[in-house]
C-alpha positions in Angstrom: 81.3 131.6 82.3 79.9 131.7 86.1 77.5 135.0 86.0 77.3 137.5 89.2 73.6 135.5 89.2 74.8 132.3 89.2 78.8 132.4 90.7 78.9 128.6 90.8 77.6 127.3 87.8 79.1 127.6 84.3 77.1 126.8 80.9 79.2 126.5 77.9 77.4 125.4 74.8 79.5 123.4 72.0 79.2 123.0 68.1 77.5 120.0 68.8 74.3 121.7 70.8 75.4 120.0 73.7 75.1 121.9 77.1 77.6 121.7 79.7 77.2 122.7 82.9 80.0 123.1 86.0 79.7 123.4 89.1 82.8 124.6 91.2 81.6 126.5 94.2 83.1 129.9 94.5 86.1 130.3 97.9 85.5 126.5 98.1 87.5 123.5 98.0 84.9 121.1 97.7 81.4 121.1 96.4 78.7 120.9 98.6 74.8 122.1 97.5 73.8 125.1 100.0 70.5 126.7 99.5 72.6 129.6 97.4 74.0 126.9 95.0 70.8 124.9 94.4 68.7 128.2 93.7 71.7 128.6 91.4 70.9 125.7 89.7 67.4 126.0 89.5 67.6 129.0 87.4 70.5 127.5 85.1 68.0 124.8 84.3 65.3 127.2 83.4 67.5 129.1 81.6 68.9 126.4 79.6 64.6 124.9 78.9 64.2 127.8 77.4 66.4 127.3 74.8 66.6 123.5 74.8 70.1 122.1 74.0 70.7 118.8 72.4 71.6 117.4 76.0 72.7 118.2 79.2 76.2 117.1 80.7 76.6 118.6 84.3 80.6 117.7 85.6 82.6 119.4 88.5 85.5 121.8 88.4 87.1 120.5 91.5 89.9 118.6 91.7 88.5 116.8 95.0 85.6 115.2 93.2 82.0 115.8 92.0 80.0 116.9 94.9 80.2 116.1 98.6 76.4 116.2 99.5 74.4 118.9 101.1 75.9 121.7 103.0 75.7 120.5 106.8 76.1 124.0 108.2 72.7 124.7 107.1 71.5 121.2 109.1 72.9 122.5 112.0 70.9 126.0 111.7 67.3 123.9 111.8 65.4 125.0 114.6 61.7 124.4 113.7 59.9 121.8 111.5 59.3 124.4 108.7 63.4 124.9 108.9 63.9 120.8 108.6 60.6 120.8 105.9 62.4 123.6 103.6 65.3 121.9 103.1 63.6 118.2 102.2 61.0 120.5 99.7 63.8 122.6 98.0 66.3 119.5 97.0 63.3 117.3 96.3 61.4 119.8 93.9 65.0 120.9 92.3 65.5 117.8 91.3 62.5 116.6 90.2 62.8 119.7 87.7 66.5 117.8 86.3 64.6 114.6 86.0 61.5 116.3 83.8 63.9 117.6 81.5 62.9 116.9 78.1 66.1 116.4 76.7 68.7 114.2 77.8 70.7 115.0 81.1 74.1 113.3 81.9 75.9 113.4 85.6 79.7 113.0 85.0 81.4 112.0 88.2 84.9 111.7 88.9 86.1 111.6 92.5 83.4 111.5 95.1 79.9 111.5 94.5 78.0 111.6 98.2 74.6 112.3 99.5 72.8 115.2 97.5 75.5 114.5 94.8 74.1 111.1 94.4 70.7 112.0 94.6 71.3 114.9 91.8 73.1 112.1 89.3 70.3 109.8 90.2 67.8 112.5 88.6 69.6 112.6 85.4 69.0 110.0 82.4 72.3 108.7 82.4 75.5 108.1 84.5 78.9 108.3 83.7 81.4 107.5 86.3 85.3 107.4 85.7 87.1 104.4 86.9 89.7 106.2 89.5 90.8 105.2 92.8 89.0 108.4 94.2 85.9 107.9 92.8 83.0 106.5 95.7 79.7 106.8 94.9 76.9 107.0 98.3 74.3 107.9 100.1 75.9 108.3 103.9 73.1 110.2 105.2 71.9 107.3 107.6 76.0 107.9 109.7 74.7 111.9 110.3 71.6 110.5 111.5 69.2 111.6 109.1 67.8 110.2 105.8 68.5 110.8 101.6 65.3 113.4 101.5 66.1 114.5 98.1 65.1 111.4 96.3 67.7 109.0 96.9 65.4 107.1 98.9 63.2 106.5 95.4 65.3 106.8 92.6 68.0 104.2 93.8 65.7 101.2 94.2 64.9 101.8 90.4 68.3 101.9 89.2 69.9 99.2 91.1 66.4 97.1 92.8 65.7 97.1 96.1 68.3 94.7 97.8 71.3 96.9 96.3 69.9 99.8 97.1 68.8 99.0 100.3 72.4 97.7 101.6 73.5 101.3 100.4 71.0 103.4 102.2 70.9 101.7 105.8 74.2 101.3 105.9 75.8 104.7 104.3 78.7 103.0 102.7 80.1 103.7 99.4 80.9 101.6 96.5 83.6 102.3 93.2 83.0 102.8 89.4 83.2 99.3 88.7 80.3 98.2 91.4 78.4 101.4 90.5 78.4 99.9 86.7 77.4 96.4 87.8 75.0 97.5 89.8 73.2 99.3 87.3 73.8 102.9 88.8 76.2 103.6 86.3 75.6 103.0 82.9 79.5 103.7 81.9 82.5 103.1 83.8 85.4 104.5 81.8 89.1 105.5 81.9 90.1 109.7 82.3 91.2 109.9 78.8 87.5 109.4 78.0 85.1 110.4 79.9 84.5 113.5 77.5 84.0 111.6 74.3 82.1 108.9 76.2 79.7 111.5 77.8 79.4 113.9 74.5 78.8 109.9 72.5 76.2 109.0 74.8 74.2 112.4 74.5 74.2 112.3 70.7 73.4 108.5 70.6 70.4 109.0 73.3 70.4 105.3 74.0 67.3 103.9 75.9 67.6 104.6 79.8 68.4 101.2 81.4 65.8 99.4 82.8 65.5 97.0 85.9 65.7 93.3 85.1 62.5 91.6 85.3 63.5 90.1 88.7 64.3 93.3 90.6 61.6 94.8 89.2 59.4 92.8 91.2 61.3 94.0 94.4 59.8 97.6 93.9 56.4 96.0 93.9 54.2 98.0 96.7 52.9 94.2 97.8 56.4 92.7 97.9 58.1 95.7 99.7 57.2 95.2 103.0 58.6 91.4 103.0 62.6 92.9 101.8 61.4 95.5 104.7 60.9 93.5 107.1 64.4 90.9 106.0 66.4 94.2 106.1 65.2 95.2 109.2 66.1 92.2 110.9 69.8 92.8 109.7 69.9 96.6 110.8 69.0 95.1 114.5 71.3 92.8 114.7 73.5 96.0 114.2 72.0 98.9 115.7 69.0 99.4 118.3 65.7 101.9 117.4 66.2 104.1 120.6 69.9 104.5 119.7 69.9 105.0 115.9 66.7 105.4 114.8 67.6 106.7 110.6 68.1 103.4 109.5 64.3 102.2 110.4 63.1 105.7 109.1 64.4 104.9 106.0 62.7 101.5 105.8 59.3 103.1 106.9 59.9 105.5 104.3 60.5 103.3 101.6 57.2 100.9 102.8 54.8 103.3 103.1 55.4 106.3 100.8 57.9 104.8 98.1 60.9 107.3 99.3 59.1 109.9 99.2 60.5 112.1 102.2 57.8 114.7 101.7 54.8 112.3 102.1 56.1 111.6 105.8 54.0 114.0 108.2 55.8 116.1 110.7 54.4 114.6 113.3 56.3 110.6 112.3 59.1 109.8 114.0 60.6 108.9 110.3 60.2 112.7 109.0 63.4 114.7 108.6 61.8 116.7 110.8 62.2 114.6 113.7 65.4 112.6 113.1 67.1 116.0 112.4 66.6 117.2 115.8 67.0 114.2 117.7 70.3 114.0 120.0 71.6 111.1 117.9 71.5 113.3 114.7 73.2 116.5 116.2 75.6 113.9 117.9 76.3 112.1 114.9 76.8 115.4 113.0 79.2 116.5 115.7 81.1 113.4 115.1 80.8 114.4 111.8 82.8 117.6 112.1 85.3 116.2 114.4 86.0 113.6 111.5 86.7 116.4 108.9 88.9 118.0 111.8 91.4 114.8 111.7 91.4 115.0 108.0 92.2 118.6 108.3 95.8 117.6 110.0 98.4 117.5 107.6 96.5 119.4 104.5 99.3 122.1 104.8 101.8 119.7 103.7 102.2 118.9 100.4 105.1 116.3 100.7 103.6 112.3 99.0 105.4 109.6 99.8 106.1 106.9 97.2 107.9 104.3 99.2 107.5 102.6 102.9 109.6 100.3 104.8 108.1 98.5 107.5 110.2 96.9 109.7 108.8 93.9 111.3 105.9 91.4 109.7 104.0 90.3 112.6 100.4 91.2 112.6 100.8 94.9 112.8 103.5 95.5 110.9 102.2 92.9 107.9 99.3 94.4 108.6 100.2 98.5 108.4 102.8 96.9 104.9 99.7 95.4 103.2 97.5 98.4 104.0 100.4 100.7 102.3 100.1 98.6 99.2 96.6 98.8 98.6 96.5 102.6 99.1 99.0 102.7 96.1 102.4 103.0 97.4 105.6 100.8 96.9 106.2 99.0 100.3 109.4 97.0 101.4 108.4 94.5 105.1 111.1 93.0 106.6 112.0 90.6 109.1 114.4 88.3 110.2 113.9 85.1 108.1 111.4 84.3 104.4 109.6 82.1 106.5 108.7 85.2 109.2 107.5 87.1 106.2 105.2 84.5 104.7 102.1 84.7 106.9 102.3 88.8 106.6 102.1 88.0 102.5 99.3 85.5 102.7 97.5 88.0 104.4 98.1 90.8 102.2 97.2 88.8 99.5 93.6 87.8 101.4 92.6 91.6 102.0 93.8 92.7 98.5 91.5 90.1 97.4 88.7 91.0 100.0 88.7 94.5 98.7 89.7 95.0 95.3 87.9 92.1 93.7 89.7 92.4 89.9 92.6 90.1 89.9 94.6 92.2 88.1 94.1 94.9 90.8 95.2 92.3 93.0 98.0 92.0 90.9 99.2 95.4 91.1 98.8 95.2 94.5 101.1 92.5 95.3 103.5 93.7 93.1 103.6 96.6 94.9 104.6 94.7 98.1 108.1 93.3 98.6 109.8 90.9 101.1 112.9 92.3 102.1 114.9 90.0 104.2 118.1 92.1 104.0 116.1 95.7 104.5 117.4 97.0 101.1 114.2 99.0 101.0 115.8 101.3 103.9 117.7 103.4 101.9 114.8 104.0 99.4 112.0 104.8 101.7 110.1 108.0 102.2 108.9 106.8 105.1 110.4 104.0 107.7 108.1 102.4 110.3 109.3 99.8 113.0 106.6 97.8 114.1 108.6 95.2 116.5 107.8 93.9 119.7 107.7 95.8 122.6 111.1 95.6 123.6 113.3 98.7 124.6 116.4 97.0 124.3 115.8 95.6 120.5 114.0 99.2 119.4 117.0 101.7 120.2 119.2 99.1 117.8 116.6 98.3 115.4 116.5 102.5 115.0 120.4 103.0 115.3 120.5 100.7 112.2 118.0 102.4 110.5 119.5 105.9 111.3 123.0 104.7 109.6 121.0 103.3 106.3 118.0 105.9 106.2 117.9 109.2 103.3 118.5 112.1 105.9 114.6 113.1 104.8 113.0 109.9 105.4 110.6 110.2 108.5 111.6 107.5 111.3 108.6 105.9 112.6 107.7 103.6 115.4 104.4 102.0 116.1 104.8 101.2 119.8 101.7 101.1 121.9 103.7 101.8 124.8 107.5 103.0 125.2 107.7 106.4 125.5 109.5 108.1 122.3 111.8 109.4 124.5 113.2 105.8 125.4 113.7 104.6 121.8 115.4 108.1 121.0 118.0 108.1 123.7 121.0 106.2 121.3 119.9 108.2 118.2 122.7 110.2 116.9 119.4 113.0 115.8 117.3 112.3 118.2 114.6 114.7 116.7 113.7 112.6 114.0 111.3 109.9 115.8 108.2 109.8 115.7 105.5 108.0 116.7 102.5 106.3 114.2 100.1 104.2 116.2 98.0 102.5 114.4 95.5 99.8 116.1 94.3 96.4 115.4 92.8 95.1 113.0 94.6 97.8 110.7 92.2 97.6 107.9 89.4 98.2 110.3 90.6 101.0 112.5 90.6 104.3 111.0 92.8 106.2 113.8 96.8 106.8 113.6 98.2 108.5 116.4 101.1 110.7 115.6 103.0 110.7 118.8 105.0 113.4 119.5 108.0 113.4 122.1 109.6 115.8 123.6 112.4 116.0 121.2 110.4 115.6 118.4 111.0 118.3 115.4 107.8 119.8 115.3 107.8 119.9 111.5 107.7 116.6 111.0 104.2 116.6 112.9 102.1 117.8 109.6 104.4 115.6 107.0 103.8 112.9 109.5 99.8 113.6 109.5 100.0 114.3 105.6 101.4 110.7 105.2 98.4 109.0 107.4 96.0 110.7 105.5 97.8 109.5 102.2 97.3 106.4 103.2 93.1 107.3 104.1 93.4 107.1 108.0 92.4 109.8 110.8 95.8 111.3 112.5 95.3 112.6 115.9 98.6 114.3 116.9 99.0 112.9 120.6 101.8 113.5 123.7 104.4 110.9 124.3 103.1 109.7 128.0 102.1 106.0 129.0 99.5 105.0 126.8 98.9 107.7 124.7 95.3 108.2 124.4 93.4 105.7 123.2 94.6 103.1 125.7 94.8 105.4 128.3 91.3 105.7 128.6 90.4 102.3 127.6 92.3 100.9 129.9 90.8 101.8 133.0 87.4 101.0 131.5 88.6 97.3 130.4 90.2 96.6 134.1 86.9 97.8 135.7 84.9 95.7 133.5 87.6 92.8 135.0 86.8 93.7 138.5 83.1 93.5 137.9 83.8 89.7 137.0 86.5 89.3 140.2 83.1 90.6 142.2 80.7 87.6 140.2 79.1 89.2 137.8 79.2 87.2 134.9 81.2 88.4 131.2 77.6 88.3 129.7 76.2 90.8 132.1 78.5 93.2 131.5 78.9 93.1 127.7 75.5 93.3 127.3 75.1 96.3 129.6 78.2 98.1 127.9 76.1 97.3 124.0 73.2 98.4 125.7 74.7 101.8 126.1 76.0 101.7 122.5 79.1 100.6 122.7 80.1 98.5 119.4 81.7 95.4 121.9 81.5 94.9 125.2 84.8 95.0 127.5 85.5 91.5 128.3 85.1 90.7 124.6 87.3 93.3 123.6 90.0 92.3 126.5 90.0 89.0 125.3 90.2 90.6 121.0 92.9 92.5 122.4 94.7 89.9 124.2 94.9 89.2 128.0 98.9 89.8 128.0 98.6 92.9 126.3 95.9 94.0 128.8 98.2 93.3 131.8 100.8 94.7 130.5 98.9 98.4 129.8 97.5 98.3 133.2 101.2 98.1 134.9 102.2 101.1 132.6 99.8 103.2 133.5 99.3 102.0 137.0 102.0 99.9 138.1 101.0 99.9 141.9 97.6 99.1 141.2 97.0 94.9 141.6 95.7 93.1 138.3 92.1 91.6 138.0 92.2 88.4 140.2 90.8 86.2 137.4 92.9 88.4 134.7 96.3 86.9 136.5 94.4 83.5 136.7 93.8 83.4 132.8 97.2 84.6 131.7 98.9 82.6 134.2 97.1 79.1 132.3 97.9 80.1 129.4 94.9 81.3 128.1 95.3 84.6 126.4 92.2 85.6 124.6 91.0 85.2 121.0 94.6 84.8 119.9 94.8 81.2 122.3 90.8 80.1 121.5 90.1 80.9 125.1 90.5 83.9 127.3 87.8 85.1 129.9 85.4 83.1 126.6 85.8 80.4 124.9 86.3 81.2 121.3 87.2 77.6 120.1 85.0 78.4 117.1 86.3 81.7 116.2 83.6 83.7 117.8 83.0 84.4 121.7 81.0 81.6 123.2 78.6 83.2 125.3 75.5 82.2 127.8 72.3 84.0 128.5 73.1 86.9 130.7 71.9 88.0 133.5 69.6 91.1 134.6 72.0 94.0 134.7 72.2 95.6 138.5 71.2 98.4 138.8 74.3 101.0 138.0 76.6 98.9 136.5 76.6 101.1 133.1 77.8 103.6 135.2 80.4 101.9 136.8 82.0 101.1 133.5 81.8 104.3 132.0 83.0 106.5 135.2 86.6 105.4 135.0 87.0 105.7 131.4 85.3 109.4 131.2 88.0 110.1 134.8 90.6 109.0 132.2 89.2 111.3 129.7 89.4 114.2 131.6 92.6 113.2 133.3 94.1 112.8 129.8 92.7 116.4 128.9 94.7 117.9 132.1 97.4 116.8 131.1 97.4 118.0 127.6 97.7 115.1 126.1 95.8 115.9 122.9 95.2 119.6 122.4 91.8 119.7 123.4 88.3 118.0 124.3 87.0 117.5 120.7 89.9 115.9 120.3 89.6 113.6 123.1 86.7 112.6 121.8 87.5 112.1 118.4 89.9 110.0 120.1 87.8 107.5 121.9 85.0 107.2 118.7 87.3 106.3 116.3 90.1 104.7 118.3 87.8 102.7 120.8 84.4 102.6 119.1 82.5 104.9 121.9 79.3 105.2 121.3 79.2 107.6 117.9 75.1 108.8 118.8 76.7 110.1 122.2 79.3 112.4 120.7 82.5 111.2 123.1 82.9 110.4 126.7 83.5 114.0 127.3 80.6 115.4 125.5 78.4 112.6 126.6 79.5 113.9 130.5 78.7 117.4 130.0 75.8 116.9 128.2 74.4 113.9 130.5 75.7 115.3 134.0 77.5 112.1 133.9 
């Protein structure tokens, strides 16, 4: 039983002598270690060396998963290098203490394991991870700016050598069961139904930990580390620059010089925690951070799952928005007109089930999940209906009124337009209150935002179910007003036609995609007009601003034909599949700002007009919808905070 001491933790001792030890933070949802809860656990682990059991298993008693990482409240509170130096010293030493254990300690982990939660099952002897969708295993310190400081940094590289570790620490990504298993930072990857007997087997059987193979060995090897060093921090530039996000090189300096030991780094280097944590990136990257969990928070009052979606159209959205259905679980239905329409959208699937779940028979599953449906039989099963059609007004209102006549009177009516106003598509409804709007953006598999668009007529219950089902399906939904273009290509819009005009004006593509990554944008604008396609680009500008004359060389390029990406040649050539570009040109001076003004005008204007509640979630907006610069915190809170 938790103790008024220790509210948190619970130590229950079985007929075997084996300890185990819970944690499921009081009034919380998740875990997360706060000072309270790692002081906590400090004394359960004295407690329980005093009286040493036969082993150690330490599990969670959350639903959600092990444990989330470190409380980032208590980041947010540093305001010295004592504060920043406190928190390294207390998870470090903590968990030192686990490791030194003399009997054997087991981590448990079902559902996420992240950051500090990582870093606390690295300190035990053994690993046991169960083999369930929800279960990630990472160290995403490096995307809040900061670095693993309670021993991640060290204990990885041992458990999984240096190049496996490595990938995981500089770029924050998270892996499941199975690749924690191969990679030698699980030692068991097992079903539910035995996670208990495995972990109570493994304790009595005290097998030998698991050591390194010969040849990743030699990759912790003080002479050889600053050779992977140096490969990896090639790849991280290639990525990211130093002055933009500097956590990634930290962590490599770490590593070099004191072995991932964050405490050997002296206040005064720009690696310490003490630095990166109060650098703009980090409290940037922290705020974007926060505005992340605020998306996920949309839709957490309604409990409603859907089981099965039809998608209506299999062009490269709609395929697209099926497949990704099907491989978060669901039973999906596409249709179109003809078998042969449908075919490309399948061979896709099949390549991105493939690309991301690896087991065949997962694969499998996952195309089992996904039907053609030619005749649309799937309607009258769905939870969940999304057209995903050109952009046609005419071919929308009858595409729906079909839908209407077939649909369950619960299913929620979707349409993915970019750019009719819900309003439009509703008119020849017979309930005109059930559209709604779920914009998703290209490539699907890559973008994490939905917007729900809501019109005017728009129940406003079906907002949260509608939310509920995007994050079912592990995207961001940002609730948005039915106007021309939404958000997201609201403000990118003007950005991407002034970007044009720079190019009408001579300055060369090169130029001014270099400037726009120089300011930390993932792409520059004319690559991303021409990713986006030069039709589509035209056509957004007229909606938004049809008095407004196109780009001279815009109208040029559409007018031959040559579309973008899509055609191998837009404003680039991309013949090859990739943008063929020359050496640019030295940047005038100002032209960084000319790009950005219009989009963060557009930002504002689109706050004015209420089109999203507020300005964090404008900002959330443009980061995850249009890849703004992340280590600037939005075009809002880059304006306010920069005078921009």
């Amino acid at each position: 039983m938790p103790t008024a001491a220790n509210p948190d933790w619970r130590l229950e001792r079985d007929a075997d002598g084996i300890a185990w030890l819970t944690f499921d933070k009081a009034g919380a949802s998740t875990n997360t270690l706060s000072a309270e809860s790692l002081q906590e656990f400090r004394a359960v682990l004295r407690e329980v060396s005093g009286s040493p059991p036969r082993g150690l298993v330490i599990r969670s008693g959350k639903e959600s998963g092990f444990i989330a990482g470190a409380d980032i409240e208590e980041f947010e509170r540093v305001k010295t290098v004592d504060d920043a130096l406190s928190i390294v010293r207390r998870g470090w030493e903590i968990f030192d203490e686990l490791a030194a254990l003399s009997f054997p300690t087991l981590a448990l982990v079902r559902g996420f394991c992240l950051g500090g939660g990582l870093e606390l099952a690295l300190a035990c002897r053994y690993r046991v991870v169960v083999d369930d969708p929800a279960t990630r295993l990472g160290l995403p310190e490096v995307m809040l700016g900061i670095v693993p400081a309670w021993g991640g940094m060290r204990r990885l590289p041992r458990v999984a050598g240096a190049p496996a570790a490595l990938d995981l620490l500089l770029t924050g990504r998270t892996i499941d069961a199975r690749r924690a298993k191969k990679l030698g930072i699980a030692d068991e990857c097992v079903p539910p139904r035995i996670m208990m007997n495995t972990a109570r087997g493994m304790i009595l059987a005290v097998p030998p930990p698991r050591s390194l193979p010969f040849p990743l060995s030699l990759t912790l090897n003080r002479l050889v580390r600053p050779v992977i060093a140096a490969q990896a921090r090639r790849q991280v530039a290639r990525r990211v620059r130093r002055e933009h996000y500097p956590a990634p090189y930290a962590i490599l300096d770490i590593w070099v010089k004191h072995d991932g030991d964050a405490l050997s780094v002296p206040a005064s280097d720009p690696a310490s925690i003490a630095r990166l944590i109060q650098t703009p990136t980090a409290m940037n990257l922290i705020r974007v951070f926060r505005l992340q969990e605020r998306l996920k928070s949309f839709g957490r009052e309604d409990a409603s799952r859907a089981r099965h979606v039809h998608v209506v159209g299999a062009g490269t959205m709609g395929g697209d928005i099926g497949a990704w259905c099907a491989l978060r679980g669901l039973t999906v239905t596409l249709q179109d007109q003809t078998a042969q329409r449908l075919k490309p959208a399948m061979e896709r699937a099949a390549r991105l089930f493939a690309d991301r779940l690896k087991d065949p028979r997962r694969v499998r599953d996952a195309l089992d999940r996904l039907a053609p449906d030619v005749a649309g039989d799937g309607v009258a099963r769905a939870d969940v209906i999304i057209e995903a059609i050109f952009e046609n007004l005419e071919t929308k209102r009858s595409v729906f009124k079909a839908l209407e006549a077939r649909a369950r009177p619960d299913a929620l009516l979707a349409t993915n337009t970019s750019s009719i106003p819900l309003e439009d598509i509703a008119a020849e409804l017979e309930d005109p209150t059930r559209l709604i709007g779920l914009h998703f953006f290209n490539p699907v598999a890559r973008m994490m935002l939905v917007e729900i668009v809501v019109g005017s007529a728009t129940r406003a219950e079906l907002v949260p179910r509608a939310a509920a089902f995007v994050r079912q399906i592990d995207k961001l939904p940002l609730p948005v007003k039915s106007a021309p273009g939404f958000l997201v290509n609201r403000v990118l819009a003007p950005y991407l036609n002034e970007a044009m005009r720079c190019v009408d004006e001579g300055v060369s593509p090169e130029t001014i995609d270099q400037a726009a990554v120089g300011f930390g944008m993932p792409m520059g604008p004319v690559e991303l007009a021409d990713t986006v396609g030069l039709d589509i680009c035209l056509e957004v500008g007229k909606m938004l601003d049809p008095a407004a004359p196109a780009p001279k060389k815009l109208s040029e390029l559409i007018a031959a034909g040559h579309l973008g990406r899509k055609t191998k040649r837009g404003f680039y050539d991309w013949s090859t599949g990739k943008a063929a570009k020359a050496s640019p040109e030295p940047a005038a001076p100002g032209l960084v700002e000319r790009l950005m003004r219009p989009y963060v005008a557009e930002a504002k204007a689109a706050l004015a007009d209420h089109i999203v509640a507020d300005a964090d979630l404008v900002d959330a907006g443009a980061i995850f919808g249009t890849g703004f610069a992340p280590f600037r915190g939005g075009p809002l809170h880059y304006a306010a905070s920069s005078g921009a």
